[in-house]
C-alpha positions in Angstrom: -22.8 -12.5 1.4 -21.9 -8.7 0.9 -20.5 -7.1 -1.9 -17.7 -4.2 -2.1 -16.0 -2.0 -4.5 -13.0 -0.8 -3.2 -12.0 2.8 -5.0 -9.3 5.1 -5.6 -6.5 2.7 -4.7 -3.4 1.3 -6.0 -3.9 -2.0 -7.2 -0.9 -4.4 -7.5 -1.1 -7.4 -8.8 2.0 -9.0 -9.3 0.4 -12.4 -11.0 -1.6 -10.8 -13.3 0.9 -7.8 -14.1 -1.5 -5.5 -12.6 -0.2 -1.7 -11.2 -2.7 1.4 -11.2 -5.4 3.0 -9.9 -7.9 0.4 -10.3 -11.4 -0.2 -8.6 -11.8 -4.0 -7.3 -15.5 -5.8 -7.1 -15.9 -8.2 -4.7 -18.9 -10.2 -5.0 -20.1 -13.7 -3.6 -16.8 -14.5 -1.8 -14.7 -13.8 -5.3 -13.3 -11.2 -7.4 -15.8 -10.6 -10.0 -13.9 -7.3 -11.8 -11.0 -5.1 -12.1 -12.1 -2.1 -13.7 -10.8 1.8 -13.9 -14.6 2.7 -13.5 -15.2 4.6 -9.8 -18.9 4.2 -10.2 -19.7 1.6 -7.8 -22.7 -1.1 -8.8 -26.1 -1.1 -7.1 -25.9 -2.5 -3.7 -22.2 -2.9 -3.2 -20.6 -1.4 -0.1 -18.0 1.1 -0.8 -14.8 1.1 0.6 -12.5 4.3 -0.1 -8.4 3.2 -0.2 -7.3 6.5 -1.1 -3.8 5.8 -0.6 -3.5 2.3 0.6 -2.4 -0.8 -2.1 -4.8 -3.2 -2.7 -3.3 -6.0 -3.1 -3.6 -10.1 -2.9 -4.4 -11.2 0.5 -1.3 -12.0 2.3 -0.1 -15.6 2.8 2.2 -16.6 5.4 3.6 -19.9 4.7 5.3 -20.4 8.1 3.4 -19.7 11.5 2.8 -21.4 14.7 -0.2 -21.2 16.3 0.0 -23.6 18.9 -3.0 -25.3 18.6 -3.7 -28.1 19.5 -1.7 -28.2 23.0 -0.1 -25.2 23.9 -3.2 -23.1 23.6 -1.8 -20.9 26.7 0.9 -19.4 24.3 -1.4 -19.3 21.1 -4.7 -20.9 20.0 -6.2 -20.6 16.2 -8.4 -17.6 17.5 -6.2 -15.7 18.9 -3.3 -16.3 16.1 -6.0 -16.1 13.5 -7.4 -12.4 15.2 -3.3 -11.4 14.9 -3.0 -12.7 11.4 -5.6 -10.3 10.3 -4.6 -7.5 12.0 -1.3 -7.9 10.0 -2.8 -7.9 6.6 -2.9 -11.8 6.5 -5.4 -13.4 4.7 -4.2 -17.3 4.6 -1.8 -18.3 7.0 -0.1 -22.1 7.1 0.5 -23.5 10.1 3.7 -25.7 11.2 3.1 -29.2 12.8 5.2 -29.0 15.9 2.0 -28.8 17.9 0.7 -31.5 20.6 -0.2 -33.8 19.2 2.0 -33.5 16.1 -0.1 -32.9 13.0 0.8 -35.9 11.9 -2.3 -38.1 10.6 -5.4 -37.1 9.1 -7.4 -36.3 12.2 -5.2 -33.4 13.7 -5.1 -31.9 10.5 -9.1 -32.3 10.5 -8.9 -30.7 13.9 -7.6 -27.9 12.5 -9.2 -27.2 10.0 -12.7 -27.7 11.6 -11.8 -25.3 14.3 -10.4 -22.8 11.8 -13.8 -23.0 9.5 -15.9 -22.2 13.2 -13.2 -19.7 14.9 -10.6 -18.5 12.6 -10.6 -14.8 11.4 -8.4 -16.2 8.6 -8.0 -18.8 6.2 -5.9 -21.4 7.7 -4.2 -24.2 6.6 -2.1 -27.3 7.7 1.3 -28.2 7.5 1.9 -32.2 8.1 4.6 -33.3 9.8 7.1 -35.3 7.9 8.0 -37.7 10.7 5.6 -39.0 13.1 5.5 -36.9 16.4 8.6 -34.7 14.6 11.0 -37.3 15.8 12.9 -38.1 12.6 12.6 -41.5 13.0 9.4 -43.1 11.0 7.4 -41.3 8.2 4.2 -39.9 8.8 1.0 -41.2 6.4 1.8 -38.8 4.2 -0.8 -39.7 1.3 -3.4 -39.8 4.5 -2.0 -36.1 5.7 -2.4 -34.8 1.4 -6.0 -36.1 2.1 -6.9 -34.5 4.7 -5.6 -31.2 3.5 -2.3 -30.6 4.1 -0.3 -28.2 1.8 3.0 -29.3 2.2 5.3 -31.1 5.0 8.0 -30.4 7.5 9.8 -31.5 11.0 10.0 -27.2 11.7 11.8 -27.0 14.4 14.2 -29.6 13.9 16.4 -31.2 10.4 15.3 -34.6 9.7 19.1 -35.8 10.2 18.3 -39.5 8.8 19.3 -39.2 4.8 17.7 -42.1 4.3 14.3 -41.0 5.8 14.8 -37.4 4.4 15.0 -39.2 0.7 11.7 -41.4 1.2 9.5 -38.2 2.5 10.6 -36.6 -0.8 9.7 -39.3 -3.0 6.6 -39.4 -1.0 5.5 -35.8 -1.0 6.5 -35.8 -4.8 3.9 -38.4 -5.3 1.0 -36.8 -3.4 2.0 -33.3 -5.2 3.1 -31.6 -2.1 6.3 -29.6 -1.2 8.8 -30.5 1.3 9.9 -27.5 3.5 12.7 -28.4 5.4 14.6 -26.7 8.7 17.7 -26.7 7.7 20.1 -27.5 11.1 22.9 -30.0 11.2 22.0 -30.3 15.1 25.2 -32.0 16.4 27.0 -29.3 15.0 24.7 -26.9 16.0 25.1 -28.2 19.4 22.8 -26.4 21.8 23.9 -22.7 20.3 21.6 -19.8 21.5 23.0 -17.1 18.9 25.0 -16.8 15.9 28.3 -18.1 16.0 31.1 -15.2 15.7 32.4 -11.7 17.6 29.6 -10.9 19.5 29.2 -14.9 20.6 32.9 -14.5 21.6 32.5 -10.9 23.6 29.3 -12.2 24.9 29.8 -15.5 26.2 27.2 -17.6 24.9 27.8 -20.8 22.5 27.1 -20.0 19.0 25.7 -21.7 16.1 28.2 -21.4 13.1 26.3 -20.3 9.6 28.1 -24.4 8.7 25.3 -25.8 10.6 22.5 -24.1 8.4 24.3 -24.6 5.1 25.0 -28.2 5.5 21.7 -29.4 5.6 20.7 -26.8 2.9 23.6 -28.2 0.5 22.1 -31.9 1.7 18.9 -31.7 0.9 19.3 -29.6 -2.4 21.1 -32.7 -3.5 18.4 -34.7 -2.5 15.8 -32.6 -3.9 18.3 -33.1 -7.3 17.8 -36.9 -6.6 14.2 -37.3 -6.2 12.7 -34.3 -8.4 11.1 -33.2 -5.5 10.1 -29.6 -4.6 12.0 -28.3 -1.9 11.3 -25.0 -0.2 13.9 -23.9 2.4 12.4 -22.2 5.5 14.2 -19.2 7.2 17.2 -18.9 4.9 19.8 -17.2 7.0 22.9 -16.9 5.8 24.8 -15.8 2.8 25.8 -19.0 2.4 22.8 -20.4 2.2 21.5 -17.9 -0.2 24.4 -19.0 -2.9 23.8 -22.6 -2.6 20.3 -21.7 -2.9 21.5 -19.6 -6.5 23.2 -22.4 -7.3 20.4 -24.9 -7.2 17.9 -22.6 -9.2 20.5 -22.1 -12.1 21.1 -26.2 -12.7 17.0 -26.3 -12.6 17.0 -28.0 -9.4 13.2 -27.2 -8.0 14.2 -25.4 -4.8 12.4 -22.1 -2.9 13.5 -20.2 -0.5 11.9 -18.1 2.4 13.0 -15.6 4.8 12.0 -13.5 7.5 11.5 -10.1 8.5 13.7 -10.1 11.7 16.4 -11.6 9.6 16.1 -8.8 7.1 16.1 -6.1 10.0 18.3 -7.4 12.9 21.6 -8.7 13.7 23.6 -10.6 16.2 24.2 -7.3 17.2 20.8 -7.2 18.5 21.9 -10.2 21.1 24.5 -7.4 22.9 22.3 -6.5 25.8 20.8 -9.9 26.0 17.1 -9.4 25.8 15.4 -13.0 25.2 13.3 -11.6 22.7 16.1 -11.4 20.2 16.7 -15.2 20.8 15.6 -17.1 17.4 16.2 -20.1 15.3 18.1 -19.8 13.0 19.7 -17.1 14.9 20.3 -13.2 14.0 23.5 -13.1 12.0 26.1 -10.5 10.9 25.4 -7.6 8.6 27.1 -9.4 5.3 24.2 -11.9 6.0 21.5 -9.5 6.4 22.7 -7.6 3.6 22.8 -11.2 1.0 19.4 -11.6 2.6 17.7 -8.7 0.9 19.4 -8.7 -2.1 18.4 -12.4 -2.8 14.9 -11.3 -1.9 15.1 -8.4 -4.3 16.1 -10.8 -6.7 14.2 -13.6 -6.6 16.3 -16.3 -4.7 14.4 -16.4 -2.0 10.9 -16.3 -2.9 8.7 -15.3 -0.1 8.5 -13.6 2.9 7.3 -15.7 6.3 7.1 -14.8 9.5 8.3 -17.8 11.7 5.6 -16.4 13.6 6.4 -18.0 17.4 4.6 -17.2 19.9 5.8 -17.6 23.9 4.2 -16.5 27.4 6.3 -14.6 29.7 7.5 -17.8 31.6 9.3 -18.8 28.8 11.1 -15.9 27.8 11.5 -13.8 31.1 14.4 -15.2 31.9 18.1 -15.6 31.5 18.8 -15.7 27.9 20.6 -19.2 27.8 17.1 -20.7 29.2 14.9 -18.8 27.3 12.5 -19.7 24.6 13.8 -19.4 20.8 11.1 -17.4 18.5 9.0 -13.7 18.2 5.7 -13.2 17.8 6.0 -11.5 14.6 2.6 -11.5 12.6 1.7 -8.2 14.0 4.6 -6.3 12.8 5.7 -8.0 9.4 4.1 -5.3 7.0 6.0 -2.5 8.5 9.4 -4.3 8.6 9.3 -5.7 5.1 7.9 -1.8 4.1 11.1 -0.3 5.5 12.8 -2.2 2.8 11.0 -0.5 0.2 11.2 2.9 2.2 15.0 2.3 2.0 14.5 1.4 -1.6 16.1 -2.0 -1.4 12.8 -3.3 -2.3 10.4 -2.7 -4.7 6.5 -2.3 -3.9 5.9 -5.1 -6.6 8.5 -7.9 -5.2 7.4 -7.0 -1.5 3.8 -7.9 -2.6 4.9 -10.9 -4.7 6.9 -12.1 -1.9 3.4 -12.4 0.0 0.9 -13.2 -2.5 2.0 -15.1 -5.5 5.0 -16.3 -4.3 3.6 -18.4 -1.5 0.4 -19.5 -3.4 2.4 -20.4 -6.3 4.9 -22.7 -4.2 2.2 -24.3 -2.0 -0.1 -24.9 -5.0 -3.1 -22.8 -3.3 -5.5 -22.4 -5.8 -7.6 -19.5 -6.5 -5.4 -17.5 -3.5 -2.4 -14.8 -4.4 -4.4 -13.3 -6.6 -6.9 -10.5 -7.7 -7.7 -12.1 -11.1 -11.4 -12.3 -11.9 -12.7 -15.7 -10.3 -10.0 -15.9 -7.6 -11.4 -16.2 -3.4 -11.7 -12.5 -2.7 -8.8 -12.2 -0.5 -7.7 -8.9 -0.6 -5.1 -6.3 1.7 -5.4 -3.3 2.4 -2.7 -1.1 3.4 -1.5 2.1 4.0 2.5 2.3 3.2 2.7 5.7 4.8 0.8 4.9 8.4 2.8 5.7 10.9 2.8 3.8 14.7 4.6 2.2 17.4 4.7 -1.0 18.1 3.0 -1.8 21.4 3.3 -5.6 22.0 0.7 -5.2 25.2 -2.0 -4.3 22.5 -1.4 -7.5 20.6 -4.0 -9.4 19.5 -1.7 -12.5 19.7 -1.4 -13.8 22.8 2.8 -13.8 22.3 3.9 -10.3 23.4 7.6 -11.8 22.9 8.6 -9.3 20.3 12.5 -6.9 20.2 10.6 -4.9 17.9 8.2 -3.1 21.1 8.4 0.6 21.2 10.0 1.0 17.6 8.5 3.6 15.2 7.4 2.3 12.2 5.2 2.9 8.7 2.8 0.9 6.9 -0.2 -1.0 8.4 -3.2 -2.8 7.3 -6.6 -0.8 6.8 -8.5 -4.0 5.7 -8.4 -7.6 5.7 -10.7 -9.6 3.3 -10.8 -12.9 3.6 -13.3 -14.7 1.2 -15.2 -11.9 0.9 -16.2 -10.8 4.4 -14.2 -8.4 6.4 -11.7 -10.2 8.9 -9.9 -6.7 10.0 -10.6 -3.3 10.1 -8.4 -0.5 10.9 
């Protein structure tokens, strides 16, 4: 396996308190040493980040790659290839595939065909329910086994209380989180966009910020109940993020996510009704937006995902009612969550905590979302001040369904080491 010393960057290391101009050796698939020495040792291949971060490989706790059963939209190469080309070492994918991953051997599958064809680390996210139905629990001790980090119904609330308790108890046992998708669906009700203004001027039903909050206030209490650690995916709304405030202050183990088109975008976005701007939970108003990024500056919500969802152009080249919900959005997360810091509601620091330690440290990943000496030697590379357009046609995910095509933007990956061996180069 090859060696490196990456030189003359800035290392940040939010779990071990790291920030300088550091050199990093990488040696048998590890880190072996952080030093301030430039001089690189005998028969390590150099790699020059004059001004790039180095930084812990990227984890995104929330993508979906399709795979197994939609391969046509995604499959784990392709989403694996876009992954890396986004500065993501690890990414964990959600269940909702066909079959469900919801026993032992479709997580197996996955992980098999990630080990032969994956240009990333991948790992499994069990379903909760079996076949995401809400309706019987999946094996979870069986899906912990086989590898799974955590479990969810993405896609859809488990609306059974009842059920929703158990699974906690359940996943408490087997050590593994519960992220839930938080949507009270009757009173969500078949909404395409945020409910509001532009739902009224527009036309189309809206989801009220009610439906989100709901299930968020729910299963905090049920987290409360059980001790069980709840992570809430794709916080959306301001209300969301003070029940979430709430929660943390009484010592209630709850984490929080959000995305980078709910950071950027609003409803707004909906006005000329492109189907790429159709999502779930939708784009909201600007006061939402706005609690968004403070909460991420802040430490409410924890960590930045992408709700990476990819579509062909059947399913979203068409009226906007009938199209798909989701963006492919792997591909352009660095340079949205960068614009942040650019407008200096972020810091560097958080923005690399929010995708290093922050999702290791609520998944439990061992040895990942970090450079400390001994960790896997997953490792971005970036350059904050690369500028370039987004062109969805040059990809390398298969989903080209993106609002973001055509936008200026800075910061992209220059390397992606995963384990040691180079998964991207730019």
């Amino acid at each position: 396996m090859s060696s490196y010393f990456i030189v003359n960057g800035r290392v940040i290391d939010p779990a071990s308190r790291t920030d300088g101009k550091l050199s990093v050796l990488v040696r048998g698939g590890k880190i072996e040493q952080v030093t301030p020495s430039r001089k690189a040792p005998e028969g390590a291949q150099v790699l020059d980040a004059s001004g790039c971060v180095v930084a812990p490989g990227f984890i995104d706790m929330h993508v979906h790659l399709r795979d197994p059963g939609q391969e046509y939209k995604e499959d784990i190469e392709s989403g694996t290839r876009a992954a890396a080309a986004g500065g993501l070492a690890t990414v964990c994918c959600m269940p909702n595939t066909d079959p469900v991953i919801d026993c032992a051997s479709v997580a197996e599958y996955v992980l098999e065909k990630a080990g032969r064809l994956g240009a990333t680390g991948v790992i499994p996210i069990g379903s909760i329910t079996r076949g995401g139905k809400g309706e019987a629990m999946s094996d979870i001790g069986d899906l912990a086994s086989a590898g799974a980090c955590a479990i969810s119904d993405d896609g859809r609330s488990v609306m059974n209380s009842g059920l929703m308790r158990r699974a906690m108890e359940y996943a408490t046992a087997f050590g593994l989180p519960v992220i839930s998708h938080c949507e009270d669906a009757a009173l969500a009700g078949g909404a395409v966009m945020n409910e509001g203004l532009v739902s009224t001027e527009l036309g189309l039903q809206g989801m009220p910020a009610a439906a989100e909050e709901l299930m968020v206030a729910r299963d905090i209490m049920l987290a409360e109940l059980t001790g069980a650690r709840l992570h809430i995916a794709h916080a959306s709304t301001m209300g969301t993020v003070e029940l979430i405030r709430r929660a943390k202050r009484r010592g209630i183990r709850v984490t929080a996510e959000v995305t980078p088109h709910h950071l950027t975008l609003t409803d707004e976005a909906v006005s000329d009704f492109d189907p790429n701007t159709k999502v779930n939970p939708p784009l909201r108003t600007e006061a939402d937006r706005r609690a968004l990024i403070k909460a991420l500056a802040d430490g409410t919500i924890d960590a930045i995902a992408t709700d990476h969802a990819p579509h062909n152009i059947i399913d979203k080249e068409m009226g906007f009612e009938e199209a798909a919900f989701g963006i492919s959005g792997l591909e352009t997360m660095l340079p949205l969550a960068l614009a942040l810091v650019a407008e200096r509601k972020l810091t560097l620091k958080r923005l690399v905590e929010a995708l290093s330690a922050a999702p290791a440290r609520i998944l439990g990943l061992k040895g990942k979302g970090s450079l400390k000496p001994g960790s896997d030697a997953d490792i971005t590379i970036f350059d904050p001040s690369a500028a370039w357009t987004v062109d969805a046609s040059r990809f390398a995910s298969r989903g080209k369904n993106t609002p973001f095509n055509g936008l200026r933007v800075m910061g992209r990956a220059r390397w992606t080491i995963v384990r040691g061996r180079i998964a991207f180069a730019g």
